[in-house]
Backbone of each chain as ProteinMPNN parsed JSONL, in Angstrom:
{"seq_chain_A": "XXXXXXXXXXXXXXXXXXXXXXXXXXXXXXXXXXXXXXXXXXXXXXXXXXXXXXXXXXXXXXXXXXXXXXXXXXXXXXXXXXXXXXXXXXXXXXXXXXXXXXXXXXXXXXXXXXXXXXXXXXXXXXXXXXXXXXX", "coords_chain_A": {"N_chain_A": [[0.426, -40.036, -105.218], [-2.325, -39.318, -103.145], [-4.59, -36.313, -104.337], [-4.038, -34.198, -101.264], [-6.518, -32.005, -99.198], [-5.92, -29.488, -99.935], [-7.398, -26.814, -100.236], [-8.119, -23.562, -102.876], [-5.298, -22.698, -102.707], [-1.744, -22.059, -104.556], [-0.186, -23.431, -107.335], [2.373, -24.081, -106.215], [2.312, -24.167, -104.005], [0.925, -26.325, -103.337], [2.465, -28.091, -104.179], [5.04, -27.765, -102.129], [3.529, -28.489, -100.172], [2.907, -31.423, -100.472], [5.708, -31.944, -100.761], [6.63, -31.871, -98.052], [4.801, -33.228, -96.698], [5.755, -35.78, -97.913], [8.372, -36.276, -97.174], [7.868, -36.065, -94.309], [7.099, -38.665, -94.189], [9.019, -39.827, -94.55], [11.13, -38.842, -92.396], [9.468, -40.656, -90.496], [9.413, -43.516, -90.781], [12.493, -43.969, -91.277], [13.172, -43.15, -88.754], [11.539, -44.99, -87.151], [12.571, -47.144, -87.846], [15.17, -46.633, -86.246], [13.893, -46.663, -83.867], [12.88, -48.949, -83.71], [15.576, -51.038, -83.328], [16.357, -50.004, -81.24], [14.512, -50.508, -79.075], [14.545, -53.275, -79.806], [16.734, -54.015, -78.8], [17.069, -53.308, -76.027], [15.172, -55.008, -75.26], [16.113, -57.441, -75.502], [18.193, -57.439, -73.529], [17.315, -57.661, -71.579], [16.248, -60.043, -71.572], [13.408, -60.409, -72.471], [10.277, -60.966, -74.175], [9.28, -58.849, -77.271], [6.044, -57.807, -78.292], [5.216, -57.341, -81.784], [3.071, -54.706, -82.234], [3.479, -53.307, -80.203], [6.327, -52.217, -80.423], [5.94, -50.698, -82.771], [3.962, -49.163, -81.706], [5.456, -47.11, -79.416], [7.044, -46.315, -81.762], [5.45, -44.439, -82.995], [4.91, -43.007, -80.71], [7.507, -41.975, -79.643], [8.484, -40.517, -82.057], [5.968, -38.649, -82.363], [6.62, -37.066, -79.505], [9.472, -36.345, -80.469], [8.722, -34.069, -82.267], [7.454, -32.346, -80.486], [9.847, -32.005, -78.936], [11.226, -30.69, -80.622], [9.832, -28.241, -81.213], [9.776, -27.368, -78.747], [12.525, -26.745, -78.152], [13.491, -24.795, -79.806], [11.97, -22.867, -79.74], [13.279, -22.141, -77.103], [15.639, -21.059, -77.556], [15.442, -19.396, -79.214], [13.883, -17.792, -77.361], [16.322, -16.988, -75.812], [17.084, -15.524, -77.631], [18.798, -16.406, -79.772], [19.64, -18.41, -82.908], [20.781, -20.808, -82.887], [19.505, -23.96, -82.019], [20.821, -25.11, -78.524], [23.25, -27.029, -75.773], [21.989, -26.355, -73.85], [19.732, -25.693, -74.146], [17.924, -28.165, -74.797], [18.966, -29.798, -72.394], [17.2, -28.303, -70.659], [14.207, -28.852, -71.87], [14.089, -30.837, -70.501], [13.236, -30.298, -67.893], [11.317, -30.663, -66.193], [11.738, -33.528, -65.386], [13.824, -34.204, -62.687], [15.838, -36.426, -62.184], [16.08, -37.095, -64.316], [17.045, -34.673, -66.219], [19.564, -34.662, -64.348], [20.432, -36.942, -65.893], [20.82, -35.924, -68.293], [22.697, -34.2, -68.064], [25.032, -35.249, -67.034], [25.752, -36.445, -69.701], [25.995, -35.156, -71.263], [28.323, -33.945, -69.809], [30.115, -35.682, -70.583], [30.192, -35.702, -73.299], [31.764, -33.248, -73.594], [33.96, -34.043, -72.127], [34.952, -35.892, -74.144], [35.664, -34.705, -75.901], [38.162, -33.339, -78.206], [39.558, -30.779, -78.559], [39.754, -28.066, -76.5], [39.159, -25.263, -76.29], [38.929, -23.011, -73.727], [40.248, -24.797, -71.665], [42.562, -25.214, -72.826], [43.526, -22.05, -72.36], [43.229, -21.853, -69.476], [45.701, -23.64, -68.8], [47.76, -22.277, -70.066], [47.684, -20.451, -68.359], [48.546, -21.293, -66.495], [51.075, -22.219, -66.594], [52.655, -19.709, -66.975], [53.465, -18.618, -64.544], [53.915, -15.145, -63.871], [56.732, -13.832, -62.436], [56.749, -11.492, -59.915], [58.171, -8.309, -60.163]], "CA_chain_A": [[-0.113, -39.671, -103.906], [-4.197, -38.022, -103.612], [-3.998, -34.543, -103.727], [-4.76, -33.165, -99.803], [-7.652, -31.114, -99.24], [-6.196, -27.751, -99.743], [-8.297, -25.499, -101.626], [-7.589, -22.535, -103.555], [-3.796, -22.309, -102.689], [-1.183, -22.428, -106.062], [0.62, -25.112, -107.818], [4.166, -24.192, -106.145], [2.196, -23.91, -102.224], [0.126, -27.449, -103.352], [3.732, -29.174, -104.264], [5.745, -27.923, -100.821], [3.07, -29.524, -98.966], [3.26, -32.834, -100.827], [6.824, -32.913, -100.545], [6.949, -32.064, -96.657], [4.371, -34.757, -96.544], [6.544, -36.965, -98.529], [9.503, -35.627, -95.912], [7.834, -36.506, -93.062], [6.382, -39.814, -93.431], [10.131, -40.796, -94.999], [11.091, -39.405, -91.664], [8.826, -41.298, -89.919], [10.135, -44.708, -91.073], [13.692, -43.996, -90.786], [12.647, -43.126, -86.934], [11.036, -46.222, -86.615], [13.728, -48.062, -87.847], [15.998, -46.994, -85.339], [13.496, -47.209, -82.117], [12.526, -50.452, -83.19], [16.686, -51.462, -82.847], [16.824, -50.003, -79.301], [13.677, -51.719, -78.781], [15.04, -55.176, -79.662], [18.44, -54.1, -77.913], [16.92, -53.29, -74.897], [14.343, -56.055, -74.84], [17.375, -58.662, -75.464], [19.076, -57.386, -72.233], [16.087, -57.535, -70.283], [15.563, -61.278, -71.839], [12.163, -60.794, -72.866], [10.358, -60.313, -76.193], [8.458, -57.7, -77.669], [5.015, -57.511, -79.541], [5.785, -55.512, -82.715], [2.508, -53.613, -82.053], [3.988, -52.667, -79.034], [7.476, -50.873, -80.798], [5.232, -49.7, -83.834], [2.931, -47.649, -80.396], [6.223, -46.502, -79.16], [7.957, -45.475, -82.5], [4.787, -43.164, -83.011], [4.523, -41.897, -79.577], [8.521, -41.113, -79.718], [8.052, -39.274, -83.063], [5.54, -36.778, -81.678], [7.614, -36.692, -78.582], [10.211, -35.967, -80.681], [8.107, -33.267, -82.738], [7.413, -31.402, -79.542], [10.639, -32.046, -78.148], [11.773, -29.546, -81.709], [9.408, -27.108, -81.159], [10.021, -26.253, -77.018], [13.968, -26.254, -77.898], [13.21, -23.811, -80.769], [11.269, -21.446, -78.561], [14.032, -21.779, -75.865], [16.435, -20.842, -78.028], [14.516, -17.796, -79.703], [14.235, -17.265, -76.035], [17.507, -16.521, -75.232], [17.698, -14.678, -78.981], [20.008, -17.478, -80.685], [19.222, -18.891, -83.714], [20.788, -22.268, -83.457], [19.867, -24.559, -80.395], [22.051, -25.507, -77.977], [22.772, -28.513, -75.402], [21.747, -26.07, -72.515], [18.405, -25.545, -74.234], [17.68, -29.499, -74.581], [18.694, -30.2, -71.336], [16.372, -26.981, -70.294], [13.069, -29.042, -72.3], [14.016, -31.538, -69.218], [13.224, -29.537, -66.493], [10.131, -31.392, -65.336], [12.239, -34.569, -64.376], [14.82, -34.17, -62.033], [16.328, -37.219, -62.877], [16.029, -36.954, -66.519], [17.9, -33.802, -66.093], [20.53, -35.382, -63.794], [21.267, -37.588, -66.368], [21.613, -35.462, -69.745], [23.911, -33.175, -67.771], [26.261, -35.776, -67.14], [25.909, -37.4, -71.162], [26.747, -34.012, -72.006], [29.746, -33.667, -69.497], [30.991, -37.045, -71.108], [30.42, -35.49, -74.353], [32.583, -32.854, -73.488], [35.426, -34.702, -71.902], [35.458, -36.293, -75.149], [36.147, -33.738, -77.308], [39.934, -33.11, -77.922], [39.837, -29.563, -78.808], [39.064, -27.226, -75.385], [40.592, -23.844, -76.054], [38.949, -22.345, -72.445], [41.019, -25.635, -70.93], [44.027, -24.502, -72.739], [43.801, -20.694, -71.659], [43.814, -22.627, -68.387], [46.826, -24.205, -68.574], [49.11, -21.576, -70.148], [48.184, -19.313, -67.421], [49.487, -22.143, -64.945], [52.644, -22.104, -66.761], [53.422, -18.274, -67.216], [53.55, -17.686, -63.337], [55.566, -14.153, -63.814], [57.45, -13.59, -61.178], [56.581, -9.994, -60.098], [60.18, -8.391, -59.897]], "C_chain_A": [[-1.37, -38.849, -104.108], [-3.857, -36.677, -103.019], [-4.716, -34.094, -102.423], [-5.419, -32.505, -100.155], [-7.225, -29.857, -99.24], [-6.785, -27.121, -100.488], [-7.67, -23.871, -101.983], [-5.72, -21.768, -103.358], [-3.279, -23.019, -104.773], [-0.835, -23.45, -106.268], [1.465, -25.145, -106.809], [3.382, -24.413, -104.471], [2.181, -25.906, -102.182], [2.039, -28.414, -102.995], [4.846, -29.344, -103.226], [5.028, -28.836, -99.94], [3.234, -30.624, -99.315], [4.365, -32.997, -100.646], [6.876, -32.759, -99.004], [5.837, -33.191, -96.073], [5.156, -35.898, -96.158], [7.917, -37.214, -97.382], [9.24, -36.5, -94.509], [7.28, -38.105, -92.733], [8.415, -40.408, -93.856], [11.031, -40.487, -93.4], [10.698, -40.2, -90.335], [9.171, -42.551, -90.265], [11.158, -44.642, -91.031], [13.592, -43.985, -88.999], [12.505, -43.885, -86.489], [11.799, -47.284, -86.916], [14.482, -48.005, -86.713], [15.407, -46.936, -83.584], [13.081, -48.764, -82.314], [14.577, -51.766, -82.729], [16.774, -51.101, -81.796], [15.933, -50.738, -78.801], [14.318, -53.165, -78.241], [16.086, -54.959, -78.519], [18.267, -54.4, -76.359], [15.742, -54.425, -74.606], [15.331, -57.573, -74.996], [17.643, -58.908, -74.132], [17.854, -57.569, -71.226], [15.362, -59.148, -70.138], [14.418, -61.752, -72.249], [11.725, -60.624, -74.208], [8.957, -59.264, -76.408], [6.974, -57.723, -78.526], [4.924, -56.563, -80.19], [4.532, -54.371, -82.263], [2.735, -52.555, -80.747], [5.056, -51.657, -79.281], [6.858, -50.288, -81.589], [4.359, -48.368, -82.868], [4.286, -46.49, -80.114], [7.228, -45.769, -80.017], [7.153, -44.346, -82.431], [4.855, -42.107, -82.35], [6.139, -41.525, -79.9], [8.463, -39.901, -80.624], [7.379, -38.281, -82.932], [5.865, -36.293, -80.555], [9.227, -35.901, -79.206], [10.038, -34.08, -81.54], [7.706, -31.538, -81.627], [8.556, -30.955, -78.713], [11.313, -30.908, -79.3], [11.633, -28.664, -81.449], [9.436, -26.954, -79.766], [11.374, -26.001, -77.521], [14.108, -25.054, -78.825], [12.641, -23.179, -80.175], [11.923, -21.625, -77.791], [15.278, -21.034, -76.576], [16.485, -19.217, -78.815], [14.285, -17.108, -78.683], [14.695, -16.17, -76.142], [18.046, -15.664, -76.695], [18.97, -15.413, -79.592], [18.94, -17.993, -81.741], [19.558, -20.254, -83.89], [20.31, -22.573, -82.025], [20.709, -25.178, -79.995], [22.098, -26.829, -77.165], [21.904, -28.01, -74.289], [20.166, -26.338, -72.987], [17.086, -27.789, -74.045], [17.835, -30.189, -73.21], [17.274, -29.33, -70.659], [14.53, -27.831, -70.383], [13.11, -30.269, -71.048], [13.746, -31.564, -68.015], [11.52, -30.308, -65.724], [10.324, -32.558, -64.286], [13.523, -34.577, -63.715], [15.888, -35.151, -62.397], [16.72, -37.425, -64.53], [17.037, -35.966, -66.812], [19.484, -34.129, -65.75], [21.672, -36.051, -64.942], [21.932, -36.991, -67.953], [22.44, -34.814, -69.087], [24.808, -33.921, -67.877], [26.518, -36.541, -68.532], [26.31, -36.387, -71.716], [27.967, -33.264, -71.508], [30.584, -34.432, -70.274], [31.214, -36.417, -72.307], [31.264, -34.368, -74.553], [33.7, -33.195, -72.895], [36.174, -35.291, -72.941], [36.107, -35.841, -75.924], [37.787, -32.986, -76.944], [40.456, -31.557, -78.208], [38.283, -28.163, -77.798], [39.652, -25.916, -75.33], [40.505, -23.427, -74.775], [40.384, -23.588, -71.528], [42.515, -25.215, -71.259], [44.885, -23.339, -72.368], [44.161, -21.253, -70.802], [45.162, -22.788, -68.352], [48.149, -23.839, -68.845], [49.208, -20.705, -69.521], [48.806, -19.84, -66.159], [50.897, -21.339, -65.28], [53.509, -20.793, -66.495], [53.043, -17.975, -66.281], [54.539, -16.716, -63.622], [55.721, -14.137, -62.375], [57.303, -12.02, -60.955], [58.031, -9.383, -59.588], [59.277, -6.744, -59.228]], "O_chain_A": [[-1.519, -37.957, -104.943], [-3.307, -36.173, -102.04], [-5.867, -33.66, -102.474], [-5.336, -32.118, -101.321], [-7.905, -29.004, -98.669], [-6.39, -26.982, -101.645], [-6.862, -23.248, -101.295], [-5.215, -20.722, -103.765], [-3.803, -23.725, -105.635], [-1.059, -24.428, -105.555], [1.509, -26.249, -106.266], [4.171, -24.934, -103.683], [2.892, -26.645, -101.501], [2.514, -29.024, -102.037], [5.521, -30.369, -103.124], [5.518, -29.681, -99.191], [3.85, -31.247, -98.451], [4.62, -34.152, -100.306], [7.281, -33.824, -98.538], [6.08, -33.9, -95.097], [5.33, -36.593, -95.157], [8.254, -38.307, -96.927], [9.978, -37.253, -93.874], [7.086, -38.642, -91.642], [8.866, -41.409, -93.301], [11.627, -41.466, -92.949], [11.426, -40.348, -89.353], [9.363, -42.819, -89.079], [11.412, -45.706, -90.468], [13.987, -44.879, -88.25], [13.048, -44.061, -85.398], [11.705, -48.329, -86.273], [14.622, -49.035, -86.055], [16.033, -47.072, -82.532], [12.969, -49.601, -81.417], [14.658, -52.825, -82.105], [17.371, -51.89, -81.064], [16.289, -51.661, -78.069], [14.502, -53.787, -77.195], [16.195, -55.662, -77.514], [18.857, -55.208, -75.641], [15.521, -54.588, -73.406], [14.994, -58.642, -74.487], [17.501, -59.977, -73.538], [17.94, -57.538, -69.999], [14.525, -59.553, -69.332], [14.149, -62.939, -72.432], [12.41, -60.27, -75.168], [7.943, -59.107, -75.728], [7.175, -57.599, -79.735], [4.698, -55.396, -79.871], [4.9, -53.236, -81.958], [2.289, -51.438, -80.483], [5.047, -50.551, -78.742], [6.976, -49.072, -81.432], [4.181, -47.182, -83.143], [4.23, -45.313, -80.469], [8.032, -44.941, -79.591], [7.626, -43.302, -81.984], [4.877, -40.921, -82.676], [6.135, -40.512, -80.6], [8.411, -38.719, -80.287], [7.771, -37.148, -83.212], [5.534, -35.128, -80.334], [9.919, -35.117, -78.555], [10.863, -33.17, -81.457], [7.698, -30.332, -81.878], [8.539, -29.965, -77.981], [12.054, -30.115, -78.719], [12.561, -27.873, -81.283], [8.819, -25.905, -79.578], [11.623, -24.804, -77.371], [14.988, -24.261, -78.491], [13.531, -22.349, -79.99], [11.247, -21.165, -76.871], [15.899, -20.31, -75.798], [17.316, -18.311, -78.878], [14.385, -15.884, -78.761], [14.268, -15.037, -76.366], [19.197, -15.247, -76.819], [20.033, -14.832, -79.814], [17.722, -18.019, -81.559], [18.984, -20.957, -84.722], [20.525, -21.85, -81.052], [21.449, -25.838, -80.725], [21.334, -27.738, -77.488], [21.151, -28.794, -73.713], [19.437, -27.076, -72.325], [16.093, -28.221, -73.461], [17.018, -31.035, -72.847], [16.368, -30.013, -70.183], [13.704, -27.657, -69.487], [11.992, -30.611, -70.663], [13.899, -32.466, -67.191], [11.03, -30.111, -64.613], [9.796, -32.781, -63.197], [14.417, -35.074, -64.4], [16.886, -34.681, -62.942], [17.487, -37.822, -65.406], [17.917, -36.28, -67.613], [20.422, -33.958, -66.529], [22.894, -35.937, -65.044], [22.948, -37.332, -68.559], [23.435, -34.799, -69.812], [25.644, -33.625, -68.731], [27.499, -37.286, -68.544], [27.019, -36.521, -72.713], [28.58, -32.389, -72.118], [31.674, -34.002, -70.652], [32.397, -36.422, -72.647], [31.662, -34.287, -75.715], [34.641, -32.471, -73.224], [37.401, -35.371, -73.0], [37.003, -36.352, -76.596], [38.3, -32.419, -75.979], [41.637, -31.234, -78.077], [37.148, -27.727, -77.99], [40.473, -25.529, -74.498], [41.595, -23.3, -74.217], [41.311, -23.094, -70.887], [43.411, -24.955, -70.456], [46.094, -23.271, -72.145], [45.373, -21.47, -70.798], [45.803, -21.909, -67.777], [49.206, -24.331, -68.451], [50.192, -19.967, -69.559], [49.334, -19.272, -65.202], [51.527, -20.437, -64.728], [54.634, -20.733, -66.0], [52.206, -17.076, -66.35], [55.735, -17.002, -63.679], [54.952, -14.388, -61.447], [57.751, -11.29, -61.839], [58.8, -9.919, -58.79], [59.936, -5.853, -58.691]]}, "seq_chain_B": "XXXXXXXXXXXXXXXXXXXXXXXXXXXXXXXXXXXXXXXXXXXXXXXXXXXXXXXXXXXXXXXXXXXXXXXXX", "coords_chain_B": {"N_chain_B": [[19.199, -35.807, -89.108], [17.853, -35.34, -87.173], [17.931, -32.684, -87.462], [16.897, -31.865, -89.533], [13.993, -32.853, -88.774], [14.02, -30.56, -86.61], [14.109, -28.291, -88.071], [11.898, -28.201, -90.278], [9.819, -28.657, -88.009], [9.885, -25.863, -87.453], [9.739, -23.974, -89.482], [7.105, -23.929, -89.932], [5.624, -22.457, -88.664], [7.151, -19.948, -88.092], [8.456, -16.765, -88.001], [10.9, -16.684, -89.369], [13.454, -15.779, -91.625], [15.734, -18.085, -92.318], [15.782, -21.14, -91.357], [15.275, -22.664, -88.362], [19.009, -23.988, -86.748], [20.594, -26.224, -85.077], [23.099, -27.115, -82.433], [25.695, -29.342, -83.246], [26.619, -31.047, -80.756], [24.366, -30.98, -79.183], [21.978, -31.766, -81.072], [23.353, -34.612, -80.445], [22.507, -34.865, -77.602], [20.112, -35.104, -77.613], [18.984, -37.486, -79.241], [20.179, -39.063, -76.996], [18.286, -38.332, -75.122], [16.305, -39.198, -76.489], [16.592, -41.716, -76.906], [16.384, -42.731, -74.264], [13.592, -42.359, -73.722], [12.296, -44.34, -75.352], [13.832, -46.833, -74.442], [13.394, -46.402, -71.687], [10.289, -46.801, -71.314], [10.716, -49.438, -73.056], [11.278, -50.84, -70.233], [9.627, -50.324, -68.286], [7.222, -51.75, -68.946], [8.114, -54.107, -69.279], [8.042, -54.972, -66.752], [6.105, -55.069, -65.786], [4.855, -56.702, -67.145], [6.369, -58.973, -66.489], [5.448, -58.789, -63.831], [3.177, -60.247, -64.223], [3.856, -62.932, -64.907], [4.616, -63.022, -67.591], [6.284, -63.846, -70.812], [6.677, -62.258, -73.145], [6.199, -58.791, -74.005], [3.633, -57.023, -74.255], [0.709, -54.979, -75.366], [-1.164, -54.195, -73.769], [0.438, -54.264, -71.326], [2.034, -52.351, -71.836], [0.119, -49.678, -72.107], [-0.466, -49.528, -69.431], [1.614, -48.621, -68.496], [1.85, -46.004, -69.636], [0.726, -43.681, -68.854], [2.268, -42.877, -66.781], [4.634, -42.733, -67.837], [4.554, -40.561, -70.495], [3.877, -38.8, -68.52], [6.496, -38.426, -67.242], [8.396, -37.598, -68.861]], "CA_chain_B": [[17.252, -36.28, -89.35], [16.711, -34.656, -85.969], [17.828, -31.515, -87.865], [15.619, -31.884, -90.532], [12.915, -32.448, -88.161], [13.713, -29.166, -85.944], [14.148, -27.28, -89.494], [10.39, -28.643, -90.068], [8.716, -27.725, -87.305], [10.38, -24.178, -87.267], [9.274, -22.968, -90.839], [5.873, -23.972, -89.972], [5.086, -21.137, -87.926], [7.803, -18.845, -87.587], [8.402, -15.926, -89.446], [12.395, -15.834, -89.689], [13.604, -16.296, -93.187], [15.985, -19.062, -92.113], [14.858, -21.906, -90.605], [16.222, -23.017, -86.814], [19.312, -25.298, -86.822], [21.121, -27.058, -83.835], [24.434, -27.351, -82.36], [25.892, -31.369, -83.206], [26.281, -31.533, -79.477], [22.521, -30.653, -78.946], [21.736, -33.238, -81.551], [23.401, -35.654, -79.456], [22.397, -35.334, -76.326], [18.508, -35.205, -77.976], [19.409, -38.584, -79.251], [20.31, -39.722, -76.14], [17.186, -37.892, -74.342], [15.024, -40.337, -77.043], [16.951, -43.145, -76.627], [15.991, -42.81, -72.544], [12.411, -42.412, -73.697], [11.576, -45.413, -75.603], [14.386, -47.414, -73.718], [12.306, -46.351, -70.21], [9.231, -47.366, -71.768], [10.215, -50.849, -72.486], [11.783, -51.145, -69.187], [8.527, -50.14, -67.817], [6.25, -52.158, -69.65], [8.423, -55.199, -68.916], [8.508, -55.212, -65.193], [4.227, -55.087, -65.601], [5.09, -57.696, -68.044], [6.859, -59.856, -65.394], [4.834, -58.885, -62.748], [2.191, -61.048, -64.608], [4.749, -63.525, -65.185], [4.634, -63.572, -69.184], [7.736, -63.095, -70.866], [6.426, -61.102, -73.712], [5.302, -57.643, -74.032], [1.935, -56.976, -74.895], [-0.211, -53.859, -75.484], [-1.829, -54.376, -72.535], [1.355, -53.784, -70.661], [2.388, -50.659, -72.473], [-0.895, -49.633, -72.055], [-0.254, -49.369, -67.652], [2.799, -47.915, -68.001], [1.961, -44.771, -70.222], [0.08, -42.286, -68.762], [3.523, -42.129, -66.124], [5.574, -42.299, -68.981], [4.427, -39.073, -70.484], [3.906, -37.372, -67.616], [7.791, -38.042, -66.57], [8.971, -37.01, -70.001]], "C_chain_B": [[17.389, -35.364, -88.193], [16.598, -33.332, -85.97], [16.891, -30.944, -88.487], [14.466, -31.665, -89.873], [12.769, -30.939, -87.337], [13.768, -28.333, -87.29], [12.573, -27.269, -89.458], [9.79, -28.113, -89.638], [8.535, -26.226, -87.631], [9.592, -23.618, -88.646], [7.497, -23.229, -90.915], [5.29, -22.533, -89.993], [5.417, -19.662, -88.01], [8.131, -17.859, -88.676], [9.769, -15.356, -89.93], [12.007, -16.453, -91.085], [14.913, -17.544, -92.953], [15.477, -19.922, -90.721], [15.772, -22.026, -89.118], [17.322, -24.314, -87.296], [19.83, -25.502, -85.433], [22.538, -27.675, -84.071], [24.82, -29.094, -82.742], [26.087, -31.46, -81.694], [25.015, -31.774, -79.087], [21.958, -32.075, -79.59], [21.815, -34.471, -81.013], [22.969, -36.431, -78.295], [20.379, -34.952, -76.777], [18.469, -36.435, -78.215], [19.118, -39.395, -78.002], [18.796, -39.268, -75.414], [15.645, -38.929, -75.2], [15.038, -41.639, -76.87], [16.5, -43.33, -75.114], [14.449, -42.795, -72.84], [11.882, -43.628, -74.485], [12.622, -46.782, -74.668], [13.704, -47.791, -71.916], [10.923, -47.005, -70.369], [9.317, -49.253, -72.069], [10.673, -51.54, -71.135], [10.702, -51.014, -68.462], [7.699, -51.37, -68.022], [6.733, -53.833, -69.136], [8.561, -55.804, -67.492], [6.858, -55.672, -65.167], [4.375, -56.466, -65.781], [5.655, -58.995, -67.135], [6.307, -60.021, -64.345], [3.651, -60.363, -63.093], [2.686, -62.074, -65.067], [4.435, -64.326, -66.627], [6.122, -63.041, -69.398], [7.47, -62.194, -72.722], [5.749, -59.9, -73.771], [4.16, -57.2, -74.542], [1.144, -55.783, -74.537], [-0.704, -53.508, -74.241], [-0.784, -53.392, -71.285], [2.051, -52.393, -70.605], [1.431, -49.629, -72.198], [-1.098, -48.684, -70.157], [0.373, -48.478, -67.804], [2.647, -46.316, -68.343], [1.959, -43.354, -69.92], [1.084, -41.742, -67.405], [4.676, -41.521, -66.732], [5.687, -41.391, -69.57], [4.441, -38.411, -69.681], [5.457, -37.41, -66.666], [8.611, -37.444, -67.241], [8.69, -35.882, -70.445]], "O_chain_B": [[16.804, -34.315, -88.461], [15.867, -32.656, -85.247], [16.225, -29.938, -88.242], [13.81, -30.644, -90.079], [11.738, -30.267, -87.361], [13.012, -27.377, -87.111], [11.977, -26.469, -88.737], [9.117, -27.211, -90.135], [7.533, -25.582, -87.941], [8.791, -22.694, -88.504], [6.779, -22.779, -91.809], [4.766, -21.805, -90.836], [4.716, -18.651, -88.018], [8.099, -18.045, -89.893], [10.001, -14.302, -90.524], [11.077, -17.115, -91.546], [14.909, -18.086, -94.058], [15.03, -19.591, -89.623], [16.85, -21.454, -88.955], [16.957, -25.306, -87.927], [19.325, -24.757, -84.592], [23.051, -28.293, -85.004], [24.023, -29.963, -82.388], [25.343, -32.381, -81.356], [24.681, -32.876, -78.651], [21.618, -33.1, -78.998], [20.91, -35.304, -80.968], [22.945, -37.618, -77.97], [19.618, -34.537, -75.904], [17.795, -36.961, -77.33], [18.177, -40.176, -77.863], [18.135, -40.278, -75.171], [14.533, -39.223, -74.762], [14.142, -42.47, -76.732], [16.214, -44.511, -74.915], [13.89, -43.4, -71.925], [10.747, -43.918, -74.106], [11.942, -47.721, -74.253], [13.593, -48.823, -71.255], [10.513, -47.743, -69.474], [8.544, -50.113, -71.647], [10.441, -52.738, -70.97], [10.759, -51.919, -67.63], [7.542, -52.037, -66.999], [5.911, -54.642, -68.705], [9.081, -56.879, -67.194], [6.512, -56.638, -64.487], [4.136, -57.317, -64.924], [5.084, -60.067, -67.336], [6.415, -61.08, -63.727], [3.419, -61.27, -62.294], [1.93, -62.493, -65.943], [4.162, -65.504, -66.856], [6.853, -62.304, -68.736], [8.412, -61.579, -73.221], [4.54, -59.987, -73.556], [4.165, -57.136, -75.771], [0.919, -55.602, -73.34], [-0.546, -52.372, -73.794], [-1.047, -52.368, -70.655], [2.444, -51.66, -69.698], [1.947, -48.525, -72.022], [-1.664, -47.63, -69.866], [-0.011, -47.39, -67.376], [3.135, -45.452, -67.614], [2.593, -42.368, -70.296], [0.938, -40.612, -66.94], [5.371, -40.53, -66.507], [6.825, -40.921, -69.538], [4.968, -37.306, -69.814], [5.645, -36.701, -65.677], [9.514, -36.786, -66.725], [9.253, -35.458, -71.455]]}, "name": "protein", "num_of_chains": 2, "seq": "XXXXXXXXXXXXXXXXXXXXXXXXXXXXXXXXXXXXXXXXXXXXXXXXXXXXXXXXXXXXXXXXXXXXXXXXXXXXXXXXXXXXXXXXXXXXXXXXXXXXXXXXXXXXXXXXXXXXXXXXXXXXXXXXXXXXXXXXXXXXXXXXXXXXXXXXXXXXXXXXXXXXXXXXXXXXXXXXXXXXXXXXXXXXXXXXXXXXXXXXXXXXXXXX"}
């Protein structure tokens, strides 16, 4: 690979950047692997067909959609003084489209209905049971 | 990967000593928030695409649709 234009930085700075280079174009082709399968998927169901330069525009543009979509949930999250992000914060980078919003809330109710381990649901349900009886 | 990538960005700039990670729910429903963005896009592109009654997609078409496409995303 030609060595980038950095000047006067060390060996060990020169060789992080080549590998986060190396990082990002590898994932930049994994990426584009899997928008060009929703691509096809969704251009199947729709019956029509695609000109690759058309999914190769849209893997790109996702990828720095996705790039920006990192860095707002990472400053929402630093926000609120957390260090990991969350789903609130991702829905949160949605707040422009009402709809858009609409719909991760409910992909992320589903994704909690899914999940088989709810302790708040079980507090719930053993305070049904243990009505005391006040004597 | 979509960890990797928020790891990424984060150590660009920022000045913690670990990088940012993300809940696997979060992950998910980012997923899904990409999958709605290139999924909308060819759903877009293909209605142009029909309007002009071709049945493939073409630059051209993608091209119309965009500058709503970002600005709904």
């Amino acid at each position: 690979m030609d060595a980038g234009g950095v000047g006067g930085a060390g060996d060990s700075c020169f060789e992080k950047m080549e590998t986060e280079e190396e990082r990002t174009e590898l994932l930049r082709d994994r990426f584009r692997l899997s928008v060009i399968s929703i691509a096809d998927a969704e251009a199947k169901k729709l019956g029509m067909q695609v000109a690759e330069p058309v999914v190769a525009c849209i893997a790109d543009l996702a990828f720095k959609f996705t790039e920006q979509l990192a860095k707002d949930v990472e400053l929402f999250a630093c926000h609120a003084g957390r260090k990991s992000v969350n789903v609130k914060d991702v829905i949160l980078s949605a707040h422009r489209n009402d709809h858009l919003t609409s719909l991760l809330r409910s992909f992320s109710q589903e994704l909690r209905d899914k999940e088989p381990k709810t302790e708040r649901k079980r507090k719930k349900s053993s305070e049904k049971g243990e009505t005391s009886v006040p004597s | 990967m979509l960890s990797t990538l928020s790891c990424q960005v984060g150590t660009g700039t920022s000045k913690k000593s670990r990088p940012t990670t993300a809940n696997p729910s979060a992950l998910r429903v980012s997923c899904e928030l990409l999958r709605l963005f290139v999924t909308e896009a060819i759903e877009r592109a293909a209605i142009i695409a029909e309007a002009e009654g071709i049945n493939k997609i073409e630059p051209t078409h993608l091209e119309r649709i965009l500058p709503q496409l970002l600005l709904d995303f």
